[in-house]
C-alpha beads as a LAMMPS data file, in Angstrom:
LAMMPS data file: protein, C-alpha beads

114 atoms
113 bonds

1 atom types
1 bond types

-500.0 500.0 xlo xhi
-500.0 500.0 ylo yhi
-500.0 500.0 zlo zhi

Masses

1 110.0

Atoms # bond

1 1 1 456.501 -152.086 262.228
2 1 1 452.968 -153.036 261.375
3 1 1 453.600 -156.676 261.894
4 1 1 455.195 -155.827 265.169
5 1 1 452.167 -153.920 266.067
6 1 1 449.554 -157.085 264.453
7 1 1 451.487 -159.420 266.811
8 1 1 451.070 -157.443 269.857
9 1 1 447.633 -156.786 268.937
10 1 1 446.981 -160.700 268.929
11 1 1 448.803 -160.622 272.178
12 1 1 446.673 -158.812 273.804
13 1 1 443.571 -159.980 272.389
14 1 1 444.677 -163.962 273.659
15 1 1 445.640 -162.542 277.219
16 1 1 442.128 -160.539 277.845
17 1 1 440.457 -163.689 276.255
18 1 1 442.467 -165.679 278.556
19 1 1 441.773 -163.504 281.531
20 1 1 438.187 -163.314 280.871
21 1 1 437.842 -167.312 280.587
22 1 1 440.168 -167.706 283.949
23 1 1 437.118 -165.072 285.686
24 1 1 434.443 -167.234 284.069
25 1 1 435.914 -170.502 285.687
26 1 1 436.831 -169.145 288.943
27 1 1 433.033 -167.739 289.245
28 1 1 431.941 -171.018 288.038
29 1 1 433.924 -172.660 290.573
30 1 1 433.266 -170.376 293.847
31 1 1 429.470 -171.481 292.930
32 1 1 430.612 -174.692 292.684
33 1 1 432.423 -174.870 296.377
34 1 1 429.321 -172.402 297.840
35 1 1 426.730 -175.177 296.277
36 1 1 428.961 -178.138 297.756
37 1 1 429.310 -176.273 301.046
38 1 1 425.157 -175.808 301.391
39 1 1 425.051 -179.760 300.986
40 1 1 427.644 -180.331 303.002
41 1 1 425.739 -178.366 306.260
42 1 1 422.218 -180.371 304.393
43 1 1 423.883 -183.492 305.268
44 1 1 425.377 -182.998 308.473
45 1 1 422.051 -181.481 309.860
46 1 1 420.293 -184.869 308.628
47 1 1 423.224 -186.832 310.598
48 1 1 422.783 -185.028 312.979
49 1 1 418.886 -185.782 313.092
50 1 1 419.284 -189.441 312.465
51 1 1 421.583 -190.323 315.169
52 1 1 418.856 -188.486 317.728
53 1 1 416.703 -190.577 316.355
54 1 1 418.568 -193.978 316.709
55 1 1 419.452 -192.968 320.202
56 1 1 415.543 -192.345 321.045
57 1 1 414.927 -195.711 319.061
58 1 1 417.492 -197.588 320.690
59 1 1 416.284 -196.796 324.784
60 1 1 416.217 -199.687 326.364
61 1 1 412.511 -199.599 327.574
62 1 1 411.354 -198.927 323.866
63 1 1 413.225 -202.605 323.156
64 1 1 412.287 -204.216 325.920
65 1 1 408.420 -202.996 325.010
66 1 1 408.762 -203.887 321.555
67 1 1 410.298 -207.654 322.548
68 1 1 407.483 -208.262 324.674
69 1 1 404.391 -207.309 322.325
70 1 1 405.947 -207.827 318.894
71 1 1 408.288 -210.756 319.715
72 1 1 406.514 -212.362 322.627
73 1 1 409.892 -212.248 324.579
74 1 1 410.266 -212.578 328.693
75 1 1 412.801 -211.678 330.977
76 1 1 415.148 -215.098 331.702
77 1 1 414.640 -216.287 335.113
78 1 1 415.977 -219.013 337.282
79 1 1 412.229 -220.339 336.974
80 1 1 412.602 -220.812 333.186
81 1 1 416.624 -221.366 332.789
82 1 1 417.401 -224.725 332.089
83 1 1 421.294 -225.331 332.215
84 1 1 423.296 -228.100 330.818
85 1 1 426.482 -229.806 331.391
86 1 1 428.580 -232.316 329.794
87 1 1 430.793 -233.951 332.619
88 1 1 432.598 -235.910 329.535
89 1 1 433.536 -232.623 327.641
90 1 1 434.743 -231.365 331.086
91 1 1 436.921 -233.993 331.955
92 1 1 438.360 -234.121 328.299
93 1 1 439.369 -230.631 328.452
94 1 1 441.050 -230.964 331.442
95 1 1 443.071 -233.932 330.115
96 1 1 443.708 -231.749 326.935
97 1 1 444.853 -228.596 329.233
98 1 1 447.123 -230.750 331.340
99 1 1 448.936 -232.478 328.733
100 1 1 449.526 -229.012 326.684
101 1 1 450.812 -227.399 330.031
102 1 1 454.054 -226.523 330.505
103 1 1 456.062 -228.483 333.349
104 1 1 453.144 -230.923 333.234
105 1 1 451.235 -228.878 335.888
106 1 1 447.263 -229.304 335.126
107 1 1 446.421 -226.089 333.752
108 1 1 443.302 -224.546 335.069
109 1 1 440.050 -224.940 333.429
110 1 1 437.096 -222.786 332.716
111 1 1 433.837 -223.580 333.919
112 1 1 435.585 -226.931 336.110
113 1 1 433.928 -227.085 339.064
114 1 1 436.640 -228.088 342.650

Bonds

1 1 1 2
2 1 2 3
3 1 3 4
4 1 4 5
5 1 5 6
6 1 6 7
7 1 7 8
8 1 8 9
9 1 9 10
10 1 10 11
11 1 11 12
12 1 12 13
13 1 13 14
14 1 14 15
15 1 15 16
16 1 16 17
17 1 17 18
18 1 18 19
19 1 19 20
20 1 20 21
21 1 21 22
22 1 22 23
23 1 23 24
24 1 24 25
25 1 25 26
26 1 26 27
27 1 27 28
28 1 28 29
29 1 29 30
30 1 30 31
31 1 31 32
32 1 32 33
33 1 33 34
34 1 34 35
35 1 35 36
36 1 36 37
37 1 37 38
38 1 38 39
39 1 39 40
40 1 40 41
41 1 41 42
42 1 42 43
43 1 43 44
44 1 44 45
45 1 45 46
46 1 46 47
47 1 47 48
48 1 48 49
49 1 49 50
50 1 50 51
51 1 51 52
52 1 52 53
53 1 53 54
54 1 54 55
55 1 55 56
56 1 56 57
57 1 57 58
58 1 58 59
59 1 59 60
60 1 60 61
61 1 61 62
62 1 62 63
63 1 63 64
64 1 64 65
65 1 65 66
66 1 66 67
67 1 67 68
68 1 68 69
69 1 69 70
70 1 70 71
71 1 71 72
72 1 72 73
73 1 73 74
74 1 74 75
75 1 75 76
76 1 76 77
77 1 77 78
78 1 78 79
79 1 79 80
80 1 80 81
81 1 81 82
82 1 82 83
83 1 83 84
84 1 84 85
85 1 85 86
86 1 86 87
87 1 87 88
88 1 88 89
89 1 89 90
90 1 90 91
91 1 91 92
92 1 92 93
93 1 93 94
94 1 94 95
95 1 95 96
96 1 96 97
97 1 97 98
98 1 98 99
99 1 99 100
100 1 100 101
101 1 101 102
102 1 102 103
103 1 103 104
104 1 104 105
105 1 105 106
106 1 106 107
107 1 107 108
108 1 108 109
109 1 109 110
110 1 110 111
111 1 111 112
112 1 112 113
113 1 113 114
């Protein structure tokens, strides 16, 4: 009987030490999740705080400001456009386009001027 009783003993000694070590980790890991939930609201406020700030850095007077003074940019005009064509390249692609057409119709080109 008293080994019967030495065994149970030890029984219940290992469960409460079990039990008490499962509390420990569970606390440990509710602070855990509760820490990890406080950085999780941390970061979203500073995502939210950055993309207000790319969308007041981004406004398009604030580039255009910042082209002309830092960059020495201008607004493209007809004045200062200068255009180019290459009449050879044209007529090339049209060749190309009407050979690969089906039926041997001349394909349209972009950019070919009637």
């Amino acid at each position: 009987m008293t080994r019967l009783n030495i065994v149970l003993l030890l029984a219940v000694l290992a469960s409460a030490i079990y039990l008490v070590h499962t509390q420990y980790e569970s606390r440990r890991l509710f602070t855990e999740l509760d820490r990890a939930t406080v950085e999780a609201r941390r970061l979203e406020t500073e995502h939210q705080r950055l993309q207000v700030e790319k969308r007041a850095q981004a406004t398009p007077l604030r580039v255009e400001k910042i082209a002309r003074a830092q960059l020495n940019m201008r607004t493209a005009t007809p004045a200062i456009t200068q255009y180019v064509s290459d009449p050879q390249g044209l007529a090339a692609a049209a060749a190309a386009a009407a050979a690969a057409a089906p039926g041997g119709a001349p394909a349209p080109v972009q950019g070919a001027q009637p």
